[in-house]
N, C-alpha and C positions, 0 to 999 in steps of 0.2 A: 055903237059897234056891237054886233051881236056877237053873245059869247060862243066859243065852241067847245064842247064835252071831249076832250079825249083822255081815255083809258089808260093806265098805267103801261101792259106791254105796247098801246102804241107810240107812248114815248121813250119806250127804249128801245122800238122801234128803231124810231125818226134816227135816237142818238147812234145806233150801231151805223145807221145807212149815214150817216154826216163823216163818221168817223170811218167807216171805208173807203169811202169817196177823197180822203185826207192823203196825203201822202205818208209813207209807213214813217214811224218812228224808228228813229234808230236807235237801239239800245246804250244807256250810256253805262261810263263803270259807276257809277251810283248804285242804279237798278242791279247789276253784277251784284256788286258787293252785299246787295239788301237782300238779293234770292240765296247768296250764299250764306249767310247772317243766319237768315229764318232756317235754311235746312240743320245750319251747325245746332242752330236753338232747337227746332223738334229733336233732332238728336239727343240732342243734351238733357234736355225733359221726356223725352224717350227712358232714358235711363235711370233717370231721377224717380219713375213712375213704377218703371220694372222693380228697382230698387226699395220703392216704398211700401209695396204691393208682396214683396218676399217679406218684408218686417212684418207687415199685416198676416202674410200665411202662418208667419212663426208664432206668433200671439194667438191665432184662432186656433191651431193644431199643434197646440203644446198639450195637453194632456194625454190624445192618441200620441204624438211621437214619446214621449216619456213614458208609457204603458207599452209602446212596441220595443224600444229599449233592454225595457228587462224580460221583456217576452226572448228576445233574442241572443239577451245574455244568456237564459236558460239554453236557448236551443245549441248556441255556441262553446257555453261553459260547460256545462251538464248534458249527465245523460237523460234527464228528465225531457218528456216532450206534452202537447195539448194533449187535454183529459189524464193527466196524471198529475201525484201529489209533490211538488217540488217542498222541500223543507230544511231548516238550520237545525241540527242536533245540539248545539251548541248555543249559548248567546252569539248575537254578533259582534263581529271584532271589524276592523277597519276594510276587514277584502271584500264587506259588503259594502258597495258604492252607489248605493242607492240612495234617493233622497231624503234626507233627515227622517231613517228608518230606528224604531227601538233598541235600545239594546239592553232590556231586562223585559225578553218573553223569546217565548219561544214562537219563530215564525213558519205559519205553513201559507204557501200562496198557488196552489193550482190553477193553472191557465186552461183555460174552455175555448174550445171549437167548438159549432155546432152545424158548420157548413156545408160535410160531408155525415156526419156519424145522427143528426138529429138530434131533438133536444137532450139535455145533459142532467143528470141527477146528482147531487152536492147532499151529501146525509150527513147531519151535524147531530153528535152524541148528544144525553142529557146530561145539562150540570151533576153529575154526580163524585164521582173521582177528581174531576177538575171541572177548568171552566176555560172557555173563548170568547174573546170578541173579534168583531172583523164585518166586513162588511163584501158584499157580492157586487161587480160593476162589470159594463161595459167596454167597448172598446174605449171611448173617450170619461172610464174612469165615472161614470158617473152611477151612483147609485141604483142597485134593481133592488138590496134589502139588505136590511142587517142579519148577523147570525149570531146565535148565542144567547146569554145572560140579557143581553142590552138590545138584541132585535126579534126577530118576528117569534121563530119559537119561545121565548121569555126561558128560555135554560132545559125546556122539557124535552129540547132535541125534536128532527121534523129533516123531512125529507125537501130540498127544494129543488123546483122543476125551471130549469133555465131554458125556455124557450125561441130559436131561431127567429127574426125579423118576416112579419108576414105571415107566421105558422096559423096554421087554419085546420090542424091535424084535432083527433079525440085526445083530450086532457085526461087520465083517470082521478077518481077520488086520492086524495090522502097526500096530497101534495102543495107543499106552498108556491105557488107558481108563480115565474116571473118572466113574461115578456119583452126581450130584450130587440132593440132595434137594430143590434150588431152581430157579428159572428162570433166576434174573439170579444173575452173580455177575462176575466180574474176574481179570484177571493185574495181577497188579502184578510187572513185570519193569526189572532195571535191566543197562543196559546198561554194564559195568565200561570206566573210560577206563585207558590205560598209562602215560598221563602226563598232566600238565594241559596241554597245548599245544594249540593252537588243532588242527592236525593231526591228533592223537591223538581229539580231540573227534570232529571229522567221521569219523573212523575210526569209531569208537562208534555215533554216527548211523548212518552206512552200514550196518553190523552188523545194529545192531536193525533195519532193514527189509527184513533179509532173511526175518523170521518172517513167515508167513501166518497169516490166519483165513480160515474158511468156512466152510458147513453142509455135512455129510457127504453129501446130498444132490449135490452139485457137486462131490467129491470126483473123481474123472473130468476132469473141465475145469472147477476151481475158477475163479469170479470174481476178475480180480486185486484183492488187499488192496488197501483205502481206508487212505492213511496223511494226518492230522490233523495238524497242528502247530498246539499252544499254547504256543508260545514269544510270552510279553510280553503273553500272555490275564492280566485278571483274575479268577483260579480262585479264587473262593471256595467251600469245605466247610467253613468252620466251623460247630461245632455252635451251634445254637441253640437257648438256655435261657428260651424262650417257648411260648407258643400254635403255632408254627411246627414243633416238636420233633413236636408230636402229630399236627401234617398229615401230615409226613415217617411218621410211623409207621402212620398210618392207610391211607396208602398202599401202606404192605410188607402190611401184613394185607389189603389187598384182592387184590395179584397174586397172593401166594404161597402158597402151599397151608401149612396146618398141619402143623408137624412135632409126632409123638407125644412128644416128651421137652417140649413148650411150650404140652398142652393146656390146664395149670390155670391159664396167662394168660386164655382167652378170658371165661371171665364177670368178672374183674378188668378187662380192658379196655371192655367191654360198661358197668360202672357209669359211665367216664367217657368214653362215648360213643361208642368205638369197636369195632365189631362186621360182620363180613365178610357183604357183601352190603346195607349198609344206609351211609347218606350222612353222615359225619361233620359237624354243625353246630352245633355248642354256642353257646345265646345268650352273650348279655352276661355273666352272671352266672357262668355256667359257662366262659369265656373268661377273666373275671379270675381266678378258681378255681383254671384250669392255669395261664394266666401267674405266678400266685405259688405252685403248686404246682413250678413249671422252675426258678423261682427259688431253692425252700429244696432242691431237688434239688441242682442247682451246688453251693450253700454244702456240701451234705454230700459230692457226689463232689468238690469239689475241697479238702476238709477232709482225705478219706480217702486222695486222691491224697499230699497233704504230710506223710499221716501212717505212710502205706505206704512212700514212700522214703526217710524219713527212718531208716527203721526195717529197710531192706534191706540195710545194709552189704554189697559185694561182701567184701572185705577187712579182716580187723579192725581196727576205729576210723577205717576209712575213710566220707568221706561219700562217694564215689561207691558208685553200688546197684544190683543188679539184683533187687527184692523175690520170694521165694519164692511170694507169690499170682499174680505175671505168670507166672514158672517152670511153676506149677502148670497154668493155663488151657494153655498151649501144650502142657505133659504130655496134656489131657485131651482138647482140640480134635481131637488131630492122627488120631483116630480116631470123629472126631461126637460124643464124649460118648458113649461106648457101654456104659463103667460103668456101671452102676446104683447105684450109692454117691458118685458124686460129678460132679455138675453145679455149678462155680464162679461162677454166674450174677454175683452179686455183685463177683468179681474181675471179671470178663470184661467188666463196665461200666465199673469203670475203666478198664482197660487198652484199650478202646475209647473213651474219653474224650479222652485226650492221645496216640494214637499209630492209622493204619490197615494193615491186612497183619496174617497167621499166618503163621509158618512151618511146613511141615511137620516138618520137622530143625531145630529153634536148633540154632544153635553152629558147624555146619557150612561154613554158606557165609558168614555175618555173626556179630556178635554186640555187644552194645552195652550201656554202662555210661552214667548220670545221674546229673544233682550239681542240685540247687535250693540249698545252701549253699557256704560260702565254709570256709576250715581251722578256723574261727573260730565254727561253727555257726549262721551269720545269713543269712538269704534275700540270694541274690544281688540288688545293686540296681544299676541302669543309668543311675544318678547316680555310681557308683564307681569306680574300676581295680582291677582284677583280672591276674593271671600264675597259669600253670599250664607247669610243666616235663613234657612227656613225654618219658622216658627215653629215653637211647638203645635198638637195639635194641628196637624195640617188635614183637608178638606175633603179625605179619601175614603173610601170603603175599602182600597185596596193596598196603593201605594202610590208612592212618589218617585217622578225621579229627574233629574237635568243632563241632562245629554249635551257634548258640544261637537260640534260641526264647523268644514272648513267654508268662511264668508265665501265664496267667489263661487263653489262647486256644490255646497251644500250638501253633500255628502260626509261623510264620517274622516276624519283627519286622517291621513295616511300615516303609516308603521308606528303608530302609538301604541301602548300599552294594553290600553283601555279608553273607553270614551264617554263614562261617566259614570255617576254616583245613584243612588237610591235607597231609598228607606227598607229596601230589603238586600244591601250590599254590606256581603260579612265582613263584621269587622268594625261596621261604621259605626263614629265613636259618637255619644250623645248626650250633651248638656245636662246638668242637675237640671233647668228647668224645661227640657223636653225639648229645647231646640237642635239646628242639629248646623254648625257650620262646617260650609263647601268650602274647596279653596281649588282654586285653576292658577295654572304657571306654566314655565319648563323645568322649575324643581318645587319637588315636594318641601312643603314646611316640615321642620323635623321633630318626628313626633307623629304627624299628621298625615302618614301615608294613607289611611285605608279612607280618610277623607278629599281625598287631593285627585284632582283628575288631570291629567298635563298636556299642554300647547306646544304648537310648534311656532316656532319664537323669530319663523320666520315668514310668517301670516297671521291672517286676523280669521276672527273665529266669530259664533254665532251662538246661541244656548237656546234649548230649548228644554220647558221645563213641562212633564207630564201629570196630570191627576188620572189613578185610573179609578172608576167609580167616584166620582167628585160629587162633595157633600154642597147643599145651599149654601151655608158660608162663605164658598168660593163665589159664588154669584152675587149676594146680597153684599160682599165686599167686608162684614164682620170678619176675616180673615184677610190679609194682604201679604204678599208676597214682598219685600225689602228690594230694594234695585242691590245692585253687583258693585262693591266699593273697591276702588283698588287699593294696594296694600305695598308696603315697601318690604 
């Protein structure tokens, strides 16, 4: 029998023309119920997709929304606006709600446009009277350069030129320039105190206002700096794990121009609603959607947060931690992400979750260890007493100090007293042999007030302990920090 060749469509051909030729089928309730099945299912993974895809926006666009936060806090709370000096006259106290921010310096943080006015000039004094750290960013936070003592000028004081995305304009001499890919972005600068004394303080203040801003434009006969005081402002940035998360973000995707390392966001964002040039308005349905989309977000970044420090040990068998994925993003940041093997997007939401600021140099001009447990491996609770001995001898060219923070918000506990301790806190009492013990509660040891820093005894708390100028010791480990014992 000789074979015959035929061709793929002409067998499905043959089959379509067999099967017309058939009498129709009539539908039965099987096939009902299976075309209804698969539609409930696309539906249902419809949702499931929308939903996972808002968890993904909130993780990639956590450090832009947590920088427009407090951009907006300015603009809402204060009269401070872009291109002028927003500043604390005071330490901060609780009504700064910002994330796990200092409270022994004095903070200056002006916010930069550059979208309308041209590049921006940031003039930082010479260490002479005093001294600052801080560092210059982006919208998404990420490092253009350090200033001060610990960054580019080395304390000689220098003019820096913060350049618009794309500028292609004449640069003049005598400027440290920096190239930013965004419009909006910030200094967050602190102004180092010498000692905690009322004196010492105003010194610091003074200090910090001798730095200018202005557009290079005015550069000739700059406008005098607008300096803001939000001393005793309620500054609220905390992040918010609702419908509120995606305004904040719909927001940064309208001013900001797309960066090429953040194209394959835009049709992800587009599915739940937000897409540049067009009005973010999600009904009802799509409003509870993200609202409990922020919400299983939270549970997994602040899962991931307890589960990354827990798991950082600085020090063997220590709970205090500095986790290798923080490590990592400031390794990657501190040059835009210019790898091509390695964008940390994932770290980089945490770590914009609980804390805001890059540095461009860790280690240099700060450096900072965290504890969420006690010696004991149980979350700190603010029903409890706690002591922690810092060694004599601790690892500083400047100071020290431990801060404590509410677990859930990371911000500064609300209507406390104070919110923590330091080796330049008057008062503080100090061991024959140079150590110096902490103690945390809802009541002071007695005796022990100017060392006692107090919880609310109806949350768990968080600690975070600062070196400013940190000696090798700290690094090579010949100094350790003691974990946090609790205490009856």
């Amino acid at each position: 029998m000789r074979k015959i060749k035929v061709g793929v469509f002409t067998v499905l051909g043959l089959i379509a023309f067999s099967t017309a030729c058939q009498s129709p089928k009539k539908e039965t309730q099987t096939d009902s119920v299976a075309v209804a099945n698969a539609e409930k299912s696309y539906a249902d993974l419809q949702q499931q997709v929308m939903q996972s895809r808002a968890i993904e926006a909130m993780i990639w666009g956590m450090p832009a929304v947590n920088l427009d936060l407090m951009y907006q806090a300015m603009l809402n709370e204060t009269a401070c606006r872009e291109n002028q000096m927003l500043y604390w006259s005071r330490l901060l106290d609780w009504k700064n709600q910002t994330l796990t921010p200092n409270t022994d310096v004095v903070y200056f943080t002006p916010y930069f446009d550059t979208r309308e006015v041209g590049p921006i000039v940031l003039e930082v004094p010479p260490a002479d009277e005093g001294a600052i750290v801080g560092t210059i960013m982006d919208a998404w936070q990420m490092p253009l350069e350090d200033v001060g003592v610990a960054g580019a000028d080395q304390g000689k004081g220098g003019k820096y030129l913060i350049l618009p995305p794309g500028y292609d304009g004449k640069v003049p001499a005598g400027y440290i320039v920096l190239p930013s890919l965004t419009y909006r972005g910030y200094a967050l600068i602190r102004s180092v105190l010498k000692s905690g004394s009322e004196e010492d303080l105003a010194k610091a203040v003074a200090y910090g206002k001798r730095m200018k801003i202005y557009p290079l434009s005015q550069a000739n006969a700059p406008s005098p700096t607008v300096y803001v005081d939000a001393a005793g402002v309620l500054y609220d940035a905390t992040i918010k794990y609702d419908i509120r998360f995606f305004e904040t973000l719909d927001r940064i995707v309208q001013y900001e121009p797309w960066l090429e390392r953040d194209r394959a966001m835009i049709d992800k964002l587009r599915m739940i609603g937000i897409e540049k040039g067009k009005p973010f308005a999600p009904d009802a349905a799509q409003t509870e959607l993200l609202n409990e989309a922020a919400a299983q977000g939270f549970t997994f970044i602040d899962g991931m947060y307890k589960e990354v420090v827990k798991g950082g040990a600085f020090a063997e068998g220590s709970r205090w931690s500095f986790p290798q994925s923080i490590a990592m993003v400031f390794k990657a940041s501190q040059d835009q992400f210019k790898d091509p093997n390695l964008y940390p997007v994932d770290a980089r939401g945490l770590l914009f979750s609980f804390i805001f600021f890059t540095p461009k140099r860790m280690g240099e001009g700060q450096f900072y260890l965290m504890a969420l447990e006690d010696k004991d491996g149980q979350l700190l609770d603010g029903s409890k007493n706690y002591k922690l001995t810092v060694p004599a001898n601790a690892p500083v060219r400047q100071y020290w100090s431990a801060t404590l923070y509410d677990l859930r918000t990371h911000a500064l506990i609300r209507e406390m007293s104070h919110a923590g301790r330091s080796s330049q806190s008057p008062g503080l009492q100090v061991n024959a042999d140079g150590s110096v013990d902490l103690y945390f509660g809802p009541q002071a040891p007695e005796g022990k007030e100017s060392n006692w820093t107090p919880t609310d005894p109806n949350g768990q708390f968080e600690i975070l302990f600062r070196f400013y100028g940190p000696l090798p010791s700290l690094f090579d480990k010949t100094w350790v920090l003691p974990d946090i014992e609790p205490v009856k």
